[in-house]
C-alpha positions, 0 to 999 in steps of 0.5 A, a space after each residue: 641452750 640460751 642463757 639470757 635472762 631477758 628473753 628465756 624469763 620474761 615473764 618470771 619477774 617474781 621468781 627471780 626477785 625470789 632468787 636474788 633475794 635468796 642468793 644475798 641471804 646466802 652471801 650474808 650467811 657465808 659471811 657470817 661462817 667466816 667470821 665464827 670461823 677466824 672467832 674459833 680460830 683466834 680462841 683455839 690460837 689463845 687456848 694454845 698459847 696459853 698451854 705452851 705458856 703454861 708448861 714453859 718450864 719455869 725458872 726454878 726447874 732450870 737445872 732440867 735444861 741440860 737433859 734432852 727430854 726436857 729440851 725437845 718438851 721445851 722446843 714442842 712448846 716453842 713450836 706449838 706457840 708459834 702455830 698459834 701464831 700462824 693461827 692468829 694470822 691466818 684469823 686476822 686474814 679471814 677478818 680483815 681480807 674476807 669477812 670485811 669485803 664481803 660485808 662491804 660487797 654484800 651491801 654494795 648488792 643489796 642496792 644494786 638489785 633494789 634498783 633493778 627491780 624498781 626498774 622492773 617495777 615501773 616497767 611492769 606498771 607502766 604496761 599494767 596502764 597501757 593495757 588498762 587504758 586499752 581495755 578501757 577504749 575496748 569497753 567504751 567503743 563496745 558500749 557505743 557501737 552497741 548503742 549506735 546499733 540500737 538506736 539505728 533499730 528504732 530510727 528504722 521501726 520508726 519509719 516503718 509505722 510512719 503516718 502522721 505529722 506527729 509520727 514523722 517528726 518521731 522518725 526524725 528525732 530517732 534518726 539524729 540520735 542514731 546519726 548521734 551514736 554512730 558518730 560517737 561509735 566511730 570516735 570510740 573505734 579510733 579512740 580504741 585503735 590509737 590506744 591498740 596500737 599504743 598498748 602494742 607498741 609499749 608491749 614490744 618495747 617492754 618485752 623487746 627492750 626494757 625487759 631483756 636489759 633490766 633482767 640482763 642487769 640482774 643477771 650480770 649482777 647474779 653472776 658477780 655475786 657467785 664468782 665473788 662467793 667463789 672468790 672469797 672461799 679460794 682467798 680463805 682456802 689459799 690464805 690456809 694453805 700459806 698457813 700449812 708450810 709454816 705448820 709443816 715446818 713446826 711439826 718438822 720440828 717437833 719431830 726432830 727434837 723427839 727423836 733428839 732425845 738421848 737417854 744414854 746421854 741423859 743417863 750421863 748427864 745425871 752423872 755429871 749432876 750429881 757426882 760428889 766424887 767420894 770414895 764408898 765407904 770401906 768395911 766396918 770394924 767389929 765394936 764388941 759389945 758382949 762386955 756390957 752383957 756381961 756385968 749387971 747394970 744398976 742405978 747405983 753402980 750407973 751413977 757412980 760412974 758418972 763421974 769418971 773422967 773418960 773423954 767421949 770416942 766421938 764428937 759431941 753435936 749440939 745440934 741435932 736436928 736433920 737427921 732426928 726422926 721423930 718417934 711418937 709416944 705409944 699409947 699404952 706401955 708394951 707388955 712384953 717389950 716388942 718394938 713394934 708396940 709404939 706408934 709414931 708420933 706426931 712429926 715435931 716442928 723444927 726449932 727456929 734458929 734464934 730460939 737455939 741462939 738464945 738457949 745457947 746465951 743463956 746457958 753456961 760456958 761449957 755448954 757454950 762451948 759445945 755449941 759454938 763449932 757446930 753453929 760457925 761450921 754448919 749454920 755457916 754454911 746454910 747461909 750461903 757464906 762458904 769459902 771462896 776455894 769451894 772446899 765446902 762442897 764434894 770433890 766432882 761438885 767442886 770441881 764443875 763449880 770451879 770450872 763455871 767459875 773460870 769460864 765467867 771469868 775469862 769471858 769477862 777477861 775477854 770483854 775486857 781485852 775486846 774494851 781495851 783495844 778499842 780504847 787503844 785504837 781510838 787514842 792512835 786515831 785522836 793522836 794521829 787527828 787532835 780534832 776529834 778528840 783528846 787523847 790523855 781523857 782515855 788514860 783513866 779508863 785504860 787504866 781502870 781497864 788494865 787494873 780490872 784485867 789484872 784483877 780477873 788475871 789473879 782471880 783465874 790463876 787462883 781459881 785454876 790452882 783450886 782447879 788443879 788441886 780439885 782435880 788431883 784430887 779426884 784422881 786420887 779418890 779414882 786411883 784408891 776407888 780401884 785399889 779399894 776395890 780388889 781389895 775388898 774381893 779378897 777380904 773374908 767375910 766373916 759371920 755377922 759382918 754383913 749386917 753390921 756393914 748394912 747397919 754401919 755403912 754411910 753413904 757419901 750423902 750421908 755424911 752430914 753433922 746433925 745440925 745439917 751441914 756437910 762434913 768432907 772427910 778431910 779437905 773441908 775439916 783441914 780448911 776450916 781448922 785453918 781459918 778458925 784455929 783459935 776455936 779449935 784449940 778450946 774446944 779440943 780441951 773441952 769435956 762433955 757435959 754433966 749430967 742432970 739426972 737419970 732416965 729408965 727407958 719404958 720401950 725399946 728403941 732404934 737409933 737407925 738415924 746418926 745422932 740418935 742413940 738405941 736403947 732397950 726397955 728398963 735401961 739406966 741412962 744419964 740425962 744430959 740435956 733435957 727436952 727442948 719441947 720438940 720431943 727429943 732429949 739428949 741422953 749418954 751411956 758409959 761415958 762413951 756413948 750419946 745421943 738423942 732418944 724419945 722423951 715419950 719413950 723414957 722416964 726422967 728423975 731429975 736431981 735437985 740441982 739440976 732442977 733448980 738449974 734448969 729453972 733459973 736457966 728458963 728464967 733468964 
């Protein structure tokens, strides 16, 4: 079937306006799906970018970097950045590649075919008038000959009834107009016959020649418009498809850190962590308490014995504040003295540090005494300033610090060593050419480079003597952790001794002074005697505190915390330190025993002195 415009459509000059018209419509509306379309793209780009930054781990959760889960989360995240940014692309490449050129094309088509059919237009009108001009001729030499033929009848009926002068004279008369209209009948005729002939020769041309090339025209230009449609989708399709390899490769990526992931390694790495390589605790030995039981406690008889001079079993802490649970007063006193009959208090705010700091100036100097262990050994180390050796730290920790420590150092004994062979190849190479530099303004900075090395030479050989004894430490904690261990599956256990092992054990964890500091059992406790002996030896000779006064427990109360102290109700116990307002007050028993209690679950009878003491102390 033929497929030319100009002969198959020549007389559907309306429809293919309407047609064209249609197809640039849809040229503008392609273009437009373009251009949402790399908007949706560059947005869903943005929103994932923003979701990968969002969960990027942040710097106060580094230490999660070492396990495989949070590594293959990080890498998922890296990896969905990226195809945000192939996204990005391929949107950039729709806009700048696609979008752009068809717009430019579509107003490139848009003139084009306006010219064309203008083209048409004149085309059209111009064999509108031909035609015109032929219906005119046509009407005109109708209207003559019908004119020439009428006269012609009445020049003849004239000369039928021809008698007289006067009628003779008729007939000729009528005779001329006939002669008269027939000659303009002819004129008509020939005028009729050129604009015949004109309107056959215009309607050929117009049919045969400017028709067939104007619509060919249009048609060409059709054409060029769908394969530039076709075009744009197989440049935005293939401008996808470039995006999908990278895509691939990004999920390729996310597959192989999921199945990475390693919870036995995991598992390990915790170990690793946390370790602090202390041994457990071993068994606790039996205190017997049945001797208290046996005599009858009275206020008296309690506060004669105040003045005994028995030195306290235990280390007094002046500083009790981490582990102290708050307790909150009951509401109504228990009738029949059941524990559980008090309810917890409001949670009582830490006391600054400088508030204790000037409790402690203003008190007197045994009480100062007391203090000042518990601030040099624990607040010391809440501030950062431990010793060079790590010896604050447990045992494990200690050890993977140490090695950290090494390692930084011989990286920077290698750039150090890496700086002075350069200095030294770059002294051979002015000795040897004086030109291009003096040799002796080397001098200085080799020499810093060799005192610096020496330096880091003596700082590695100490860290690897602390290396070492952390280390041989450890094996010995294993070696007696084993031995214990037999041991303790031979040992008898003997009634009751279970739960004074759950009441009594500590964990390594623990283990810390109240104020919050860790305490090592021996390692940390010999290096700070070591550093601060003049202290020590004061503080060894020390006695405990007087007492200020009386309390009688009103309920009764677990200690579970390490610098609390249990009581029952209706017990007599001796103030020691009153309520420094955070609801706790330091109390002791027999001289041997001392803690802190609730001061909601007490009743304090303060002497005299002691009141006028504590007045003028709050004055200062």
């Amino acid at each position: 079937m033929s497929c030319n415009w100009g002969t198959e459509l020549w007389d559907q000059f309306d429809n293919l306006e309407k047609h064209t018209s249609c197809g640039i419509d849809f040229l503008e509306r392609y273009s437009k799906f373009l251009r949402e379309r790399a908007d949706i793209e560059l947005s869903y780009a943005k929103q994932i970018r923003s979701l990968s930054k969002k969960y990027h781990p942040k710097r106060s959760r580094e230490d999660e970097s070492r396990y495989s889960w949070c590594l293959a989360f990080a890498a998922t995240l890296r990896q969905l950045n990226e195809l945000s940014v192939q996204r990005e692309e391929f949107a950039e490449n729709l806009n700048t590649q696609i979008v752009c050129e068809l717009t430019r094309y579509t107003q490139e088509v848009k003139t084009e075919r306006k010219n064309h059919f203008q083209d048409g237009r004149r085309a059209q009108q111009h064999i509108e008038g031909s035609w015109k001009q032929l219906e005119s001729s046509k009407r005109r030499f109708e209207r003559d000959c019908k004119e020439a033929e009428r006269a012609q009848q009445v020049s003849d009926r004239i000369d039928l009834d021809n008698k007289t002068d006067g009628e003779k004279r008729c007939s000729l008369k009528a005779r001329q107009t006939a002669q008269q209209k027939k000659q303009a009948a002819e004129e008509s005729r020939k005028d009729y016959v050129t604009s015949l002939n004109q309107f056959n020769q215009d309607q050929h041309q117009h049919y045969h020649a400017l028709v067939p090339v104007i619509y060919q025209r249009i048609q060409d230009m059709e054409e060029r418009r769908i394969e530039r449609v076709c075009e744009a989708m197989r440049s935005s399709a293939e401008a996808e498809r470039k995006v999908l390899p990278a895509s691939g490769r990004s999920l390729e990526v996310m597959m192989e850190a999921a199945e990475g992931i390693q919870p036995r390694m995991d598992a390990r790495q915790v170990v690793e962590v946390y370790k602090s390589g202390f041994d457990p605790p071993g068994d606790v030995e039996l205190e017997d308490y049945s001797a208290s039981m046996r005599r009858s406690i009275s206020e008296s008889s309690y506060l004669d014995n105040r003045g005994e001079g028995q030195r306290p079993s235990r280390k007094l802490w002046p500083f009790i504040r981490k582990n102290k649970p708050p307790p909150p007063p009951p509401t109504s006193p228990s009738p029949g003295g059941v524990a559980s009959s008090p309810q917890s208090p409001p949670t009582a705010s830490r006391e600054p540090i400088t508030q204790r700091l000037n409790y402690l100036m203003t008190s007197g100097s045994r009480t100062r005494k007391q203090c000042l262990r518990s601030l040099k050994r624990g607040l010391s180390l809440k501030l950062g300033s431990g010793p060079a050796d790590c010896s604050h730290l447990p045992p494990e920790q200690r050890r993977k610090k140490l090695q950290s420590r090494m390692n930084n150092i011989n990286q920077e004994i290698q750039r150090e060593r890496e700086q002075r062979d350069a200095l030294l190849k770059m002294r051979e190479v002015y000795e040897r050419s004086p030109q291009m530099g003096d040799a002796g303004s080397l001098e200085p900075r080799l020499e810093e480079v060799k005192l610096s090395l020496q330096r880091l030479e003596e700082e590695l050989r100490k860290h690897q003597a602390w290396f070492s004894e952390a280390d041989s430490r450890l094996s010995e904690n294993g070696s007696r952790r084993q031995s214990g261990g037999c041991g303790s599956n031979s040992q008898v256990t003997t009634p009751g001794s279970s739960s004074l092992k759950q009441l009594d054990n500590r964990s390594p964890a623990s283990r810390e002074s109240p104020d919050g500091s860790y305490t090592e059992d021996n390692s940390a406790e010999l290096h700070f005697k070591s550093r601060s002996s003049e202290f020590d030896d004061d503080f060894d000779d020390e006695e405990p505190l007087p007492s200020i006064g009386t309390c009688k427990s009103l309920y009764p109360f677990q200690g579970q915390n390490e610098g609390t102290l249990s009581m029952v109700e209706g017990e007599l116990l001796s103030v020691v330190e009153e309520d420094k307002g955070d609801g706790w007050t330091r109390v002791r028993r027999n001289l041997e025993e001392e803690g802190y209690v609730p001061t909601s679950y007490i009743k304090v009878f303060l002497e005299s002195s002691a009141k006028g003491f504590v007045q003028s102390s709050r004055l200062v």
